[in-house]
Gaussian input, Z-matrix of N, CA and C with variables (Angstrom, degrees):
# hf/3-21g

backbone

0 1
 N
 C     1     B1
 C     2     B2     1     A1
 N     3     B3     2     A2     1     D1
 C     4     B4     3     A3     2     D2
 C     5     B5     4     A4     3     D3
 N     6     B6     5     A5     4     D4
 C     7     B7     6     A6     5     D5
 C     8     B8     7     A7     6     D6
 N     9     B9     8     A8     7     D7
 C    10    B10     9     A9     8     D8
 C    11    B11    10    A10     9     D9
 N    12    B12    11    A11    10    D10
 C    13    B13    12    A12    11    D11
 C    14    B14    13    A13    12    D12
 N    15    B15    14    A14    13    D13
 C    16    B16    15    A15    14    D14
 C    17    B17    16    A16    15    D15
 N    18    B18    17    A17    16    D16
 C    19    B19    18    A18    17    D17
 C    20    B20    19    A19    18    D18
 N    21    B21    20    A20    19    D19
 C    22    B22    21    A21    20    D20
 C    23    B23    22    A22    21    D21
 N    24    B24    23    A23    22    D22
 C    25    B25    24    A24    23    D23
 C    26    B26    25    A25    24    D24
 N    27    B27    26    A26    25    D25
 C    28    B28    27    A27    26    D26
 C    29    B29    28    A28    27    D27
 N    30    B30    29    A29    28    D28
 C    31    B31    30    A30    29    D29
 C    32    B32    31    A31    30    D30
 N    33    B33    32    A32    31    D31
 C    34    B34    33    A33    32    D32
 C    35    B35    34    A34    33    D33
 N    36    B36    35    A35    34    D34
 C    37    B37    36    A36    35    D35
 C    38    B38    37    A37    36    D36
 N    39    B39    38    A38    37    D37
 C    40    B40    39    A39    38    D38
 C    41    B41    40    A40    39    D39
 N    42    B42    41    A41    40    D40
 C    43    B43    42    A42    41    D41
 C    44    B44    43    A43    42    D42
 N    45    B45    44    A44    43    D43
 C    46    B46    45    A45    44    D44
 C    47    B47    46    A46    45    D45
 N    48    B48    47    A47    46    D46
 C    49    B49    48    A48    47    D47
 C    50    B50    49    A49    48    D48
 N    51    B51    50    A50    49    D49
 C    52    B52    51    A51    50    D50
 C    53    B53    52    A52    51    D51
 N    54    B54    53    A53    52    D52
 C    55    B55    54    A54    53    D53
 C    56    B56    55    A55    54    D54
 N    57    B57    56    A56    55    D55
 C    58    B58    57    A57    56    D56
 C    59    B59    58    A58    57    D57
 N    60    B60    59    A59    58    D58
 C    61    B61    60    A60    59    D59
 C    62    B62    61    A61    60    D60
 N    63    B63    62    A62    61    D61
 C    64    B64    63    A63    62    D62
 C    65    B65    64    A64    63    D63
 N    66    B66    65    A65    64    D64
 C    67    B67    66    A66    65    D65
 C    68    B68    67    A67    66    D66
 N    69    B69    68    A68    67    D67
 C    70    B70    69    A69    68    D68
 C    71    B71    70    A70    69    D69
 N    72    B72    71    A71    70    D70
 C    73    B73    72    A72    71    D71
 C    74    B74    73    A73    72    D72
 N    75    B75    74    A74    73    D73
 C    76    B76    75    A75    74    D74
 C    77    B77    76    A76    75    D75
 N    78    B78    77    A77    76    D76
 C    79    B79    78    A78    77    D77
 C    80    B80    79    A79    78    D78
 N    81    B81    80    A80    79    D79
 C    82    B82    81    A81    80    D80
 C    83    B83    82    A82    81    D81
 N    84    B84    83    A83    82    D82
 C    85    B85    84    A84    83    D83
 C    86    B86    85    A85    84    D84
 N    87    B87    86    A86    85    D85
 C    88    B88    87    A87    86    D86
 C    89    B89    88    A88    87    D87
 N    90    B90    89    A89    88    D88
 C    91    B91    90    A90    89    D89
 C    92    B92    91    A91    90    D90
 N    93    B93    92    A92    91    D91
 C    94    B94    93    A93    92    D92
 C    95    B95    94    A94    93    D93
 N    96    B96    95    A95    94    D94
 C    97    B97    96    A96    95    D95
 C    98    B98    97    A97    96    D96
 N    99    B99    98    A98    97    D97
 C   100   B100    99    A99    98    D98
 C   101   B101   100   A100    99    D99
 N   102   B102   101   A101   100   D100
 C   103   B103   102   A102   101   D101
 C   104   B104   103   A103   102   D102
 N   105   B105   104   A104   103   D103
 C   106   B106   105   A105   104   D104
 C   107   B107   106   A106   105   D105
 N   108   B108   107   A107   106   D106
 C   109   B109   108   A108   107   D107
 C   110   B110   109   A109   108   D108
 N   111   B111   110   A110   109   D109
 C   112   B112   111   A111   110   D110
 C   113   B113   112   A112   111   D111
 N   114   B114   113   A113   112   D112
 C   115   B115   114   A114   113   D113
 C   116   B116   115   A115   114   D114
 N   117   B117   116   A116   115   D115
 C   118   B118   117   A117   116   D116
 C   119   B119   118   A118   117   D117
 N   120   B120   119   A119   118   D118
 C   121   B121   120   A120   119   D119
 C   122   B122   121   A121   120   D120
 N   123   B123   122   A122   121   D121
 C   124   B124   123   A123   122   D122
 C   125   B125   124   A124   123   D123
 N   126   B126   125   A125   124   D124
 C   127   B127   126   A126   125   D125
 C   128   B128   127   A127   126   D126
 N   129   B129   128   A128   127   D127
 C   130   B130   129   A129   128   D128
 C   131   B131   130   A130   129   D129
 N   132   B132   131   A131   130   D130
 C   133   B133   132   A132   131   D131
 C   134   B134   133   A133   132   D132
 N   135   B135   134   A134   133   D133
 C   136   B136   135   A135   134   D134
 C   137   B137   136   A136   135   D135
 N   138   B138   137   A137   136   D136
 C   139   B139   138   A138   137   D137
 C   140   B140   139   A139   138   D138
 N   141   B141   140   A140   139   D139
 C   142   B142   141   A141   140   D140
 C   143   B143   142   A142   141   D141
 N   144   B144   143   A143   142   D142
 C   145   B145   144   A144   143   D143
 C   146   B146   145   A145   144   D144
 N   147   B147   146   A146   145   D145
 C   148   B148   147   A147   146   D146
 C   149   B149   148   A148   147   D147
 N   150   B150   149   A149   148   D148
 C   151   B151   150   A150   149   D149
 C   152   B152   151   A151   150   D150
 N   153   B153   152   A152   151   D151
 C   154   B154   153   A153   152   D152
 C   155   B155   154   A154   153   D153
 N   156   B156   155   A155   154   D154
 C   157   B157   156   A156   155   D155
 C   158   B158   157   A157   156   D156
 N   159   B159   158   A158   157   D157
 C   160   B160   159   A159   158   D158
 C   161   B161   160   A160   159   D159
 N   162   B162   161   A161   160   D160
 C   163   B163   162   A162   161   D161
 C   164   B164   163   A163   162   D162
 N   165   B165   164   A164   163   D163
 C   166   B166   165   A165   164   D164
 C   167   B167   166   A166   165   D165
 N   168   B168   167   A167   166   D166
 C   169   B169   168   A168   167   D167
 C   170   B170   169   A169   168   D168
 N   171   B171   170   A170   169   D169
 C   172   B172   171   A171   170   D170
 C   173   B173   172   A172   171   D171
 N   174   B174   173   A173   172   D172
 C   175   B175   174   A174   173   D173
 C   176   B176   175   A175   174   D174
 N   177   B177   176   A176   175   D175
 C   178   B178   177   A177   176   D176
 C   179   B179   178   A178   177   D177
 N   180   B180   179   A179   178   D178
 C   181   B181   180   A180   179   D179
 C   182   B182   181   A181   180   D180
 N   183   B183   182   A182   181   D181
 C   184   B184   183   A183   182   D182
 C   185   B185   184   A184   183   D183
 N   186   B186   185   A185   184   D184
 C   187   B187   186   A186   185   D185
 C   188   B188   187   A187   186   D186
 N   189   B189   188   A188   187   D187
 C   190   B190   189   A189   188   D188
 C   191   B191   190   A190   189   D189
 N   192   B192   191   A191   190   D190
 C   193   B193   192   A192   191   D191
 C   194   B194   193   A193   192   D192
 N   195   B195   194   A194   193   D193
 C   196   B196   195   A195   194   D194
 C   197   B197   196   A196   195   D195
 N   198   B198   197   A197   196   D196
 C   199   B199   198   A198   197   D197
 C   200   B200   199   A199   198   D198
 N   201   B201   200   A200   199   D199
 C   202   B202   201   A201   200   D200
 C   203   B203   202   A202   201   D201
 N   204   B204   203   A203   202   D202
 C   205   B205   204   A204   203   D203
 C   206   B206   205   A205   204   D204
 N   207   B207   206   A206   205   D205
 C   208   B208   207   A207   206   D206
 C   209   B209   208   A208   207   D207
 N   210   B210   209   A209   208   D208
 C   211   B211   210   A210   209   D209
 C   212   B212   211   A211   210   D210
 N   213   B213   212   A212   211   D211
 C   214   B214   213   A213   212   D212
 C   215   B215   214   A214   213   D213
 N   216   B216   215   A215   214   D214
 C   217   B217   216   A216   215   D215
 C   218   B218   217   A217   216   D216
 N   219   B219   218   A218   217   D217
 C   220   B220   219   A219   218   D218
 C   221   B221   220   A220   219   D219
 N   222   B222   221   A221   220   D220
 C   223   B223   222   A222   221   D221
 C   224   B224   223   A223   222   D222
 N   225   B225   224   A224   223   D223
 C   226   B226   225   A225   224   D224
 C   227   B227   226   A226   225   D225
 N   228   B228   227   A227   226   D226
 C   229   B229   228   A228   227   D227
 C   230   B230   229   A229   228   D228
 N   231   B231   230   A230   229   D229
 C   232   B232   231   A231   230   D230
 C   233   B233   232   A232   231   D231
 N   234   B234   233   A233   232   D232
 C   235   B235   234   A234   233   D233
 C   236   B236   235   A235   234   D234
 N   237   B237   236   A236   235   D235
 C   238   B238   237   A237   236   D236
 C   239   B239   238   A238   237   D237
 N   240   B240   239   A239   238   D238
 C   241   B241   240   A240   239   D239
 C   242   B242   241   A241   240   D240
 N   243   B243   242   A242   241   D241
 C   244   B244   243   A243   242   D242
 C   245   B245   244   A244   243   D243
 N   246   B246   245   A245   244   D244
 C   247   B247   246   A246   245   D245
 C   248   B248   247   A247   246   D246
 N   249   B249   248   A248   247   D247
 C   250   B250   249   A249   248   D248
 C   251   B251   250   A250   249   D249
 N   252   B252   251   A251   250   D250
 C   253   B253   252   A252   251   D251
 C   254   B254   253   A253   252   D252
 N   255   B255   254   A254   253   D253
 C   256   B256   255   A255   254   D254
 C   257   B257   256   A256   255   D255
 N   258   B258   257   A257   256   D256
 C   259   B259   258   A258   257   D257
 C   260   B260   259   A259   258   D258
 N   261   B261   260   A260   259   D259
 C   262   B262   261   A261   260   D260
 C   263   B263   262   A262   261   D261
 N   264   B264   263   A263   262   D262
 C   265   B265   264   A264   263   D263
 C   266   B266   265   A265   264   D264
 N   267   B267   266   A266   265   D265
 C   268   B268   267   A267   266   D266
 C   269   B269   268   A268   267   D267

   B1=1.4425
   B2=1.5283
   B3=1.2219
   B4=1.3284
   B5=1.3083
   B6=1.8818
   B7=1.2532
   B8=1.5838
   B9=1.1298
   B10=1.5091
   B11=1.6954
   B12=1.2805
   B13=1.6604
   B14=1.3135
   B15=1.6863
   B16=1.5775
   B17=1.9768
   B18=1.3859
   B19=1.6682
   B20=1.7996
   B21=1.1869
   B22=1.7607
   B23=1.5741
   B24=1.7405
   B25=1.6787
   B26=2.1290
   B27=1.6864
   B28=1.3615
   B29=1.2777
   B30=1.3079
   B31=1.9544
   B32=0.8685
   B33=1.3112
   B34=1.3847
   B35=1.5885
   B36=1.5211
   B37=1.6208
   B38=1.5940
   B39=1.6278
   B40=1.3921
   B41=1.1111
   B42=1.5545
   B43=1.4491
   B44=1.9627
   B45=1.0082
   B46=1.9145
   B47=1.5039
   B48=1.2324
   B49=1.5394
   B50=1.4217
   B51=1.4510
   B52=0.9001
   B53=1.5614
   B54=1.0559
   B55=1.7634
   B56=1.5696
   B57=0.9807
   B58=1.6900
   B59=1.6133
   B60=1.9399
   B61=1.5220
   B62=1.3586
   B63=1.5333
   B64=1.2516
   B65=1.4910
   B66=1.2495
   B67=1.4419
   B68=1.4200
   B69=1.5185
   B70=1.4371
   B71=1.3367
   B72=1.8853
   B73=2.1003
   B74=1.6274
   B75=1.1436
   B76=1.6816
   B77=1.8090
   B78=1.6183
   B79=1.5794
   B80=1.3943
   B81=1.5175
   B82=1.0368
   B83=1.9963
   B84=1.9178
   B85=1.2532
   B86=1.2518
   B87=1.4577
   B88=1.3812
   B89=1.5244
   B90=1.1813
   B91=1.8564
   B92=1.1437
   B93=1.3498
   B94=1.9752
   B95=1.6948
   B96=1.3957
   B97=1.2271
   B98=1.4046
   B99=1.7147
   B100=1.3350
   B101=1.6592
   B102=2.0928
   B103=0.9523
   B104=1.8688
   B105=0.9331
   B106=1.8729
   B107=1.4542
   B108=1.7195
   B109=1.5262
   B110=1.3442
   B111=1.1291
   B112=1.3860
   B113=1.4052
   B114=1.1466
   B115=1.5786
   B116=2.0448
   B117=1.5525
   B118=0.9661
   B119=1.3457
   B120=1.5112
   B121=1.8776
   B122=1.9906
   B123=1.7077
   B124=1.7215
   B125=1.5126
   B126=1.7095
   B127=1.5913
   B128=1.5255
   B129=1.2168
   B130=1.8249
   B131=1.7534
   B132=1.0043
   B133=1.3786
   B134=1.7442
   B135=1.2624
   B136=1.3163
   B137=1.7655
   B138=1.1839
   B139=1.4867
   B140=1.8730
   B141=1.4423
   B142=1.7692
   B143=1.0472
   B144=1.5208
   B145=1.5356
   B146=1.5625
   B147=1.1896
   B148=1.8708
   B149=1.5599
   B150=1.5053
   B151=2.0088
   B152=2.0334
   B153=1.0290
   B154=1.5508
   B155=1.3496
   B156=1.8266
   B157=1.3588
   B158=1.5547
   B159=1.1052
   B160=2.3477
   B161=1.3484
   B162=1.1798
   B163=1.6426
   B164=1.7193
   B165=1.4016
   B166=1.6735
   B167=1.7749
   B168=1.5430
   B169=0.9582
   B170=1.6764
   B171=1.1185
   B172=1.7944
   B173=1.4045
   B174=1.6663
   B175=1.6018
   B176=1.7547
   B177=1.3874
   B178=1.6999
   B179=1.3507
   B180=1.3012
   B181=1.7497
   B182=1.7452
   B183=1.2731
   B184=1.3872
   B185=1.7594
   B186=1.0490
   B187=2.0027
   B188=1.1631
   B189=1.9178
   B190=1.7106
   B191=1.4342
   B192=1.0998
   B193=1.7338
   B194=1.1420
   B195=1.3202
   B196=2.2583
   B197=0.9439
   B198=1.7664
   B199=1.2461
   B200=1.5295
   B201=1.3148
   B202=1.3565
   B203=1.2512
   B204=1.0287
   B205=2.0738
   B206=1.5589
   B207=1.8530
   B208=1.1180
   B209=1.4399
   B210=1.1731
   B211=1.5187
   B212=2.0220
   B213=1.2126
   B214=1.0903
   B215=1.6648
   B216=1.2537
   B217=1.8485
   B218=1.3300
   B219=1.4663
   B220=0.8930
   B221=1.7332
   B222=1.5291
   B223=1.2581
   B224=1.6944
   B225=1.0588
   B226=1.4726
   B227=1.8677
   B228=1.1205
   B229=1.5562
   B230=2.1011
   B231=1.4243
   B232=1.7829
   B233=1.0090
   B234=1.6292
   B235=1.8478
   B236=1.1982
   B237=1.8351
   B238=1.0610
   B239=1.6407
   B240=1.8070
   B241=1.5761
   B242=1.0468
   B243=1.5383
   B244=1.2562
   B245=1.3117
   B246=1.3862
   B247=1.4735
   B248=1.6349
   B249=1.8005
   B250=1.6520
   B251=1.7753
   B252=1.4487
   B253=1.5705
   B254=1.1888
   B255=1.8286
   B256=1.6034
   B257=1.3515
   B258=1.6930
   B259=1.3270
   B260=2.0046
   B261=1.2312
   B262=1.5360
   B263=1.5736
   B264=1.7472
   B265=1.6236
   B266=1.0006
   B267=1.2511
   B268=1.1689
   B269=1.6648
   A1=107.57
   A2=125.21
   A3=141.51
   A4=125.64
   A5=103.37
   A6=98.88
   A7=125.02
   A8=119.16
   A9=125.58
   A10=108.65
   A11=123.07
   A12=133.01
   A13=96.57
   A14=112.96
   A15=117.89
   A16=76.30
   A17=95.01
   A18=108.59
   A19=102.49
   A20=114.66
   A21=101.55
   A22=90.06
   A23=77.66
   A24=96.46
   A25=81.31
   A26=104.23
   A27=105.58
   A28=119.00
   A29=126.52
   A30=143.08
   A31=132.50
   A32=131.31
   A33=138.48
   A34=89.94
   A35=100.60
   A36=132.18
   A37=100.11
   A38=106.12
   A39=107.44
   A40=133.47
   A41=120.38
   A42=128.74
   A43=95.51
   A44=96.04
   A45=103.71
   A46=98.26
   A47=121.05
   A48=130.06
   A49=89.61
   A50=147.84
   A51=135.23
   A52=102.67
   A53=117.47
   A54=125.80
   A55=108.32
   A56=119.96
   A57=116.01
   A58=101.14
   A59=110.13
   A60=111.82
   A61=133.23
   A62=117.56
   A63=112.59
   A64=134.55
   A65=125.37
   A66=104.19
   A67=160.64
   A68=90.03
   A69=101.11
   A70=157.68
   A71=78.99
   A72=84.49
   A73=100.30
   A74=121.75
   A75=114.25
   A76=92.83
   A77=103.40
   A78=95.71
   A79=102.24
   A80=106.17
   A81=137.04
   A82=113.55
   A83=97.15
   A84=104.23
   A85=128.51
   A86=105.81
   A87=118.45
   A88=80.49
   A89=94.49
   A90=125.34
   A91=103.60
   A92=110.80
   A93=125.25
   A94=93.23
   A95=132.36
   A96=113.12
   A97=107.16
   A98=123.80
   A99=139.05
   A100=127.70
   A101=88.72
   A102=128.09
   A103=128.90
   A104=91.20
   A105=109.59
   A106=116.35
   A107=101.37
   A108=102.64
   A109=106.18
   A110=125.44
   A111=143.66
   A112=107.81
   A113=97.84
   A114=109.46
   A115=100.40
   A116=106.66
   A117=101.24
   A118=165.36
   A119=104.54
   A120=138.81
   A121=66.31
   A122=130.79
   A123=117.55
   A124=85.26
   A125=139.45
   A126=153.45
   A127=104.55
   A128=101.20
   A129=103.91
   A130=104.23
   A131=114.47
   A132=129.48
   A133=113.37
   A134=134.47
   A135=131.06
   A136=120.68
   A137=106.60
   A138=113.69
   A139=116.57
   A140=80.40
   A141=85.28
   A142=112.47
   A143=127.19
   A144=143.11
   A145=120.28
   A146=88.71
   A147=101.79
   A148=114.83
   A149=93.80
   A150=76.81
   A151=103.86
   A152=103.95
   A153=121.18
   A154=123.31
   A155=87.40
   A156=102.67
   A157=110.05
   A158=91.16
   A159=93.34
   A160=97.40
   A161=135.39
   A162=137.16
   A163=104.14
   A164=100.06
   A165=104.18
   A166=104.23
   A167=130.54
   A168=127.27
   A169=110.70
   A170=88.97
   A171=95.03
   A172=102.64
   A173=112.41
   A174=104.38
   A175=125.61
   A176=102.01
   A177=127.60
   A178=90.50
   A179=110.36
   A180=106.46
   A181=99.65
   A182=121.83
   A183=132.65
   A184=120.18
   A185=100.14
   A186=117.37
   A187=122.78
   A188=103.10
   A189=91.51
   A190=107.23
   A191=118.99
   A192=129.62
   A193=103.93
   A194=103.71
   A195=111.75
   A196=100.02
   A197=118.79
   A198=133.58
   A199=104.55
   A200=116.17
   A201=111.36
   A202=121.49
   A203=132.17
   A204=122.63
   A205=79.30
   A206=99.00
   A207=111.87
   A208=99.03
   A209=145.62
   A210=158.38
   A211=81.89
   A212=137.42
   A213=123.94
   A214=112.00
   A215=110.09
   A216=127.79
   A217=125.78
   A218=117.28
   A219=117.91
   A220=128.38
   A221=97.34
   A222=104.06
   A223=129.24
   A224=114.37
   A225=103.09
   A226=108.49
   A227=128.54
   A228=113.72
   A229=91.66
   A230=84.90
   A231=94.35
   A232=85.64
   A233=114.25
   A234=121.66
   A235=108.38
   A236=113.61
   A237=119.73
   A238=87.95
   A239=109.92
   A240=102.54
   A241=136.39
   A242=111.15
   A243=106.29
   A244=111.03
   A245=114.34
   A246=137.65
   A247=91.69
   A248=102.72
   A249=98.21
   A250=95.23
   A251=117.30
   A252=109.33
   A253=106.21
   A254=102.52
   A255=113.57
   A256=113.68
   A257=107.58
   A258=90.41
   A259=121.04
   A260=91.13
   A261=108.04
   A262=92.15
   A263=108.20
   A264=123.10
   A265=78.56
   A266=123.50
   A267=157.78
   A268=143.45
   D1=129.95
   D2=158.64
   D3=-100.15
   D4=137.37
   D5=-176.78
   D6=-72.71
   D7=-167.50
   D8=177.74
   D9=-61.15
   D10=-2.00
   D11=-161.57
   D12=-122.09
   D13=-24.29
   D14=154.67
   D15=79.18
   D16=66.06
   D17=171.90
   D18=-138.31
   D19=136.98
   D20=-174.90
   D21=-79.34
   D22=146.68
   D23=-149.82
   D24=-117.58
   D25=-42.76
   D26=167.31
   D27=177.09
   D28=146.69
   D29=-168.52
   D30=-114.35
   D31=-179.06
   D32=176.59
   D33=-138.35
   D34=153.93
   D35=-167.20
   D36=-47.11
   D37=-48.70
   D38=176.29
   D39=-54.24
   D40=-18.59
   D41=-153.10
   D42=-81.62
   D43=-50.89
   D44=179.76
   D45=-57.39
   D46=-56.62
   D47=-152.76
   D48=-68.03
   D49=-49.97
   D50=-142.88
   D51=-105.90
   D52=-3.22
   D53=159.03
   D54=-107.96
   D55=0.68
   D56=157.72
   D57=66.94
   D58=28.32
   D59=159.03
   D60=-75.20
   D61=136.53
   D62=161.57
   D63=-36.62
   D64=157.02
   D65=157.96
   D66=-66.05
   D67=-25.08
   D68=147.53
   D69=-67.38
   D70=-16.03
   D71=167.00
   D72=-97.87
   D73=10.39
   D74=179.14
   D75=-100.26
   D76=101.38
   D77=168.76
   D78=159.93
   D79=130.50
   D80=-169.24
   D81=-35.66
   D82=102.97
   D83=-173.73
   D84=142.40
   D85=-41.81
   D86=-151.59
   D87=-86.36
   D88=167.80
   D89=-174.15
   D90=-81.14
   D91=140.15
   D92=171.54
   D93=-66.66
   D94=-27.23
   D95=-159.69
   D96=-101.81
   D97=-3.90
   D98=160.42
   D99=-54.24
   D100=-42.14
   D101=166.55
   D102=-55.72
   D103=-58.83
   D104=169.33
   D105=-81.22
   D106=-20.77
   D107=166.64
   D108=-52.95
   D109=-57.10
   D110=-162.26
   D111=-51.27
   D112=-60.33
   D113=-154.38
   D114=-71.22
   D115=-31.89
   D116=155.50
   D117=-50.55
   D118=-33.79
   D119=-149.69
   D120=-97.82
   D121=-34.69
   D122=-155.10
   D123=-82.55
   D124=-36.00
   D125=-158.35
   D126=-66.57
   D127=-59.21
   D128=-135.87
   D129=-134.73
   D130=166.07
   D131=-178.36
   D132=-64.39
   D133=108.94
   D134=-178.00
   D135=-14.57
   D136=-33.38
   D137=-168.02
   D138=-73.49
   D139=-30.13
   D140=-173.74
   D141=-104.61
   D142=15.13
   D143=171.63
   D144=-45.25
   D145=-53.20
   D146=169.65
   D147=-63.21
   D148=-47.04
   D149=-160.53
   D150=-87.52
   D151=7.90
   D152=160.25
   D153=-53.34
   D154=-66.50
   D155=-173.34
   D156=-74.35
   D157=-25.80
   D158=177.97
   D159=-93.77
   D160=39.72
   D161=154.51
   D162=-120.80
   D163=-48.13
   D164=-179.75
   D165=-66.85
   D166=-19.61
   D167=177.54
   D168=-71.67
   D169=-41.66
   D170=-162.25
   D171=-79.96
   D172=-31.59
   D173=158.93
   D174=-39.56
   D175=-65.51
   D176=166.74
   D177=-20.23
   D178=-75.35
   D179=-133.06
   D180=-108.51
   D181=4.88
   D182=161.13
   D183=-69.43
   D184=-41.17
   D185=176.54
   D186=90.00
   D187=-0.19
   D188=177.65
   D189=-88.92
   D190=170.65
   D191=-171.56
   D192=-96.78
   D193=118.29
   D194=165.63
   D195=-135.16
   D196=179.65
   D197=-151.70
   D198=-114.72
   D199=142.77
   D200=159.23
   D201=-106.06
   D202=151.55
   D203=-165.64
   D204=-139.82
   D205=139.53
   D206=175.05
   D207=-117.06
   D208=43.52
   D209=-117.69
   D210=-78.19
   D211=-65.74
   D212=174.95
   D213=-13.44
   D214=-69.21
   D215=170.35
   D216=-54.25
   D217=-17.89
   D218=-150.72
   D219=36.56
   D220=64.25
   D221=-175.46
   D222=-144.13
   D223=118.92
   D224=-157.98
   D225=-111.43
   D226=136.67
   D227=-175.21
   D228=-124.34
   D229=159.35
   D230=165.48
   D231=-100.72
   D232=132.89
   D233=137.34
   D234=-92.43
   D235=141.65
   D236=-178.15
   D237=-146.83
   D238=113.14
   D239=146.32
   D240=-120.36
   D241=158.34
   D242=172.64
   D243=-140.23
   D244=162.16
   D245=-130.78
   D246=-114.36
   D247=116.48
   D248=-164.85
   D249=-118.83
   D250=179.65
   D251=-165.95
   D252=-59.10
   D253=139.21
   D254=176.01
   D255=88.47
   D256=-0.95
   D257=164.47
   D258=106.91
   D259=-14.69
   D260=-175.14
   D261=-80.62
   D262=172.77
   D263=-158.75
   D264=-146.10
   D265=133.75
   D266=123.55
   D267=-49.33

């Protein structure tokens, strides 16, 4: 869950495990876009890092549901959020 600043606010064990994060980006604070930084810089070519991460943002905090493919993993998840009192994501 992320707060309204779209900062992890709090998780479950799965949430790291199933994005294949370190431990240090799993913890109360850090930025969703610190977050997708990451997962990105392992995806895609340095150049398109940014406009990635400001698509996966606007996904987040937009509410419609898309897919993430971890095609390395062969692994694909739906994100779906939604926006709970005060503003936090789910």
């Amino acid at each position: 869950m992320f707060d309204k600043d779209t900062h992890l606010a709090c998780w479950n064990r799965q949430f790291g495990d199933v994005l294949d994060l370190p431990h240090e980006l799993v913890r109360i604070g850090i930025g969703l876009d610190e977050i997708l930084r990451f997962n990105a810089k392992r995806r895609i070519r340095a150049g398109d890092v940014e406009a990635l991460v400001a698509e996966r943002i606007a996904g987040y905090v937009g509410g419609e549901p898309f897919l993430e493919r971890f095609a390395d993993r062969g692994l694909v998840i739906e994100v779906r959020a939604n926006r709970m009192p005060g503003g936090v994501s789910s």
